[in-house]
N, C-alpha and C positions, 0 to 999 in steps of 0.2 A: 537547434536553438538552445545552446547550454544556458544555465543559472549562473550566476556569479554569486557567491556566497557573502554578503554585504556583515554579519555576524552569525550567532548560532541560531538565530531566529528571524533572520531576515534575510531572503534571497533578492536578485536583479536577474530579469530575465529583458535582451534585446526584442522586440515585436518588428518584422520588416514586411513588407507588400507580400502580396502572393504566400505565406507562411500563418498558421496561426498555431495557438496552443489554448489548453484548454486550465480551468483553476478552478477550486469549489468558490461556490458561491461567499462571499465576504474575505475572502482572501488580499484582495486586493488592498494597500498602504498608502500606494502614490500611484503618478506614473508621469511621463515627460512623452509632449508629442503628440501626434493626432493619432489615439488610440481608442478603440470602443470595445466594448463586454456588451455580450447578447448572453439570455439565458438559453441555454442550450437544452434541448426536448428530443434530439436523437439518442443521446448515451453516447457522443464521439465516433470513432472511428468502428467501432461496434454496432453502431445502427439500434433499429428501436427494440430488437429482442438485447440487447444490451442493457438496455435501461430497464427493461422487463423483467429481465434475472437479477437486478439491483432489486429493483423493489421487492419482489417476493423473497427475496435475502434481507429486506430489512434496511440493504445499504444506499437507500435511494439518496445520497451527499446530491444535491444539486451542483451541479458544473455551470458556468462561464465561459461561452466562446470569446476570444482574447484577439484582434486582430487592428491591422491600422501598420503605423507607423512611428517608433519611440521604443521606448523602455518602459518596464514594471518592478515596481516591487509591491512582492509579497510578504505575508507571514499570515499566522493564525494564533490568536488566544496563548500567545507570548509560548509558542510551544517547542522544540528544538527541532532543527531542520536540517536532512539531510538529501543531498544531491549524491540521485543511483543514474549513471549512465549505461546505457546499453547498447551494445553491440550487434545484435542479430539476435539477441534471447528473450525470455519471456522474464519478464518480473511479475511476482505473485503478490498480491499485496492489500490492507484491507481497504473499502473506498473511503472509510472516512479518515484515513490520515494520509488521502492523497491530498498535496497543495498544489502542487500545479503539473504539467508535465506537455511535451510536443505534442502539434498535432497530430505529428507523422507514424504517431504510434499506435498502433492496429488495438481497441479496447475489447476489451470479453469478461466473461465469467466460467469460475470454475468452481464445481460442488466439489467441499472440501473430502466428501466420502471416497471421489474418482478415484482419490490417492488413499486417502486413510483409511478405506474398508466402512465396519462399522462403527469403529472409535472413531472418524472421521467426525462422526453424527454426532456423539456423546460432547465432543471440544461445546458447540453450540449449546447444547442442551445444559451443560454444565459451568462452562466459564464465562457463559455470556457474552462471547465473542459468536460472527457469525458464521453461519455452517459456511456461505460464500464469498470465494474470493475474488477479487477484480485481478483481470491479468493485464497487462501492458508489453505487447510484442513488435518488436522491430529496433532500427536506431534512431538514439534520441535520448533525450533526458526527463526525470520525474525528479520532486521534489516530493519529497515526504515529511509527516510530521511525528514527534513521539514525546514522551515522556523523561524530561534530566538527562538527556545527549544518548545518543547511538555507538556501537560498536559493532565494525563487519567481521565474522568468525569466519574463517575458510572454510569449506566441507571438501572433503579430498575422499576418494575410496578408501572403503575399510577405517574412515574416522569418524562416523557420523560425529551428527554434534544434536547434543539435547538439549533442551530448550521449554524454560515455563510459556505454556500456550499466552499465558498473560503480559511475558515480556515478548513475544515475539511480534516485527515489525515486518517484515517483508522477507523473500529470499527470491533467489534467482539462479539459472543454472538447470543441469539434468538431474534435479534433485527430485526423491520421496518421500513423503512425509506421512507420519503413523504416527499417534499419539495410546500412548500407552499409561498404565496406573500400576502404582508399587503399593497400588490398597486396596483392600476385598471394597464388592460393591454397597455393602451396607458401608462401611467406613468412607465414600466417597461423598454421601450427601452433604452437603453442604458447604464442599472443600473444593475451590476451582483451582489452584494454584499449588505451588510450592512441591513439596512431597505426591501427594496426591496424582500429578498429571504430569508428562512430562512427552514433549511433542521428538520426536525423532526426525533430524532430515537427515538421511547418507544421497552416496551417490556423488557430484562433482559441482560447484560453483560456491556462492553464500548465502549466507542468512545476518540480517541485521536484526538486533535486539535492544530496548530499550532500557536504561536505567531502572525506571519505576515500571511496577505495572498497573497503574492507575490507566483507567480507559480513556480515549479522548470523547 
């Protein structure tokens, strides 16, 4: 069920029988068609420990089951949007700048320590971003939201690419992610960004990153 990109801040998603997709709650702009939105209490394709690791992450985004027959559009709080398609991989990404995305795509969580050790723990406790992330696995498409338009960096072996924890919007791929600091821990207080942090993902796929790093 792809997006149609309507401008940078407004997507078209088709809705057909038998098919649904899911969207946070007020997302929704228009729609054409005999279409209905339920709020949804499972956490998607993730089931109710889905929604259980959202909450105690803090990222409990209320979802919209999306079904019927028609079209939709979206957007959120005039915010730039971008369409990640997937092929068989997992998209990493945080819940609250998911807009909408297929049903067909398998939801989970993943503590961001799995990968990042104990600086996993420190991103959270420091940048105000959360320790968890929401993953989205299979094919299908997500719409995301971010801050003054996105750009997808390639991650290739032996090129990581680094990244302020605060612009980063999602990545995708056989990627690792370690977030590391170029300043003693007294000097870290009260510094979430910039110099201070600086998230590493190597290994093979992308990472999208936002303009701003104003949180949504």
């Amino acid at each position: 069920m792809p997006f149609r990109e309507i401008n940078s801040k407004m997507v078209e998603a088709a809705v057909v029988p038998g098919q649904r997709l899911f969207s946070q709650r007020g997302a929704m702009l228009a729609y054409r068609g005999d279409v209905t939105f339920t709020p949804n209490t499972a956490g998607g394709q993730g089931g109710l420990m889905s929604m259980i690791g959202r909450r105690v992450a803090g990222e409990a985004t209320p979802l919209m089951t999306v079904e019927g027959s028609g079209t939709v559009m979206f957007g959120h709080g005039g915010h730039h949007i971008q369409v990640i398609t997937l092929t068989g991989d997992t998209l990493y990404v945080e819940a609250d700048r998911l807009l909408a995305f297929d049903g067909t795509l398998e939801q989970g969580t993943m503590f961001l320590g799995a990968q990042g050790g104990v600086m996993g723990l420190v991103r959270g406790q420091v940048t105000g971003q959360g320790l968890f992330t929401t993953t989205l696995k299979g094919r299908g498409a997500v719409a995301v939201m971010a801050h003054g338009g996105v750009i997808e960096l390639p991650i290739t072996p032996g090129r990581p690419v680094h990244v302020d924890p605060q612009a980063y919007v999602a990545h995708h791929g056989d990627v690792r992610n370690k977030l590391s600091t170029a300043l003693g821990w007294r000097d870290m207080v009260g510094r979430g960004s910039g110099e201070a942090f600086q998230l590493e993902l190597s290994g093979s796929g992308a990472v999208y990153v936002q303009a701003s790093e104003e949180k949504l």
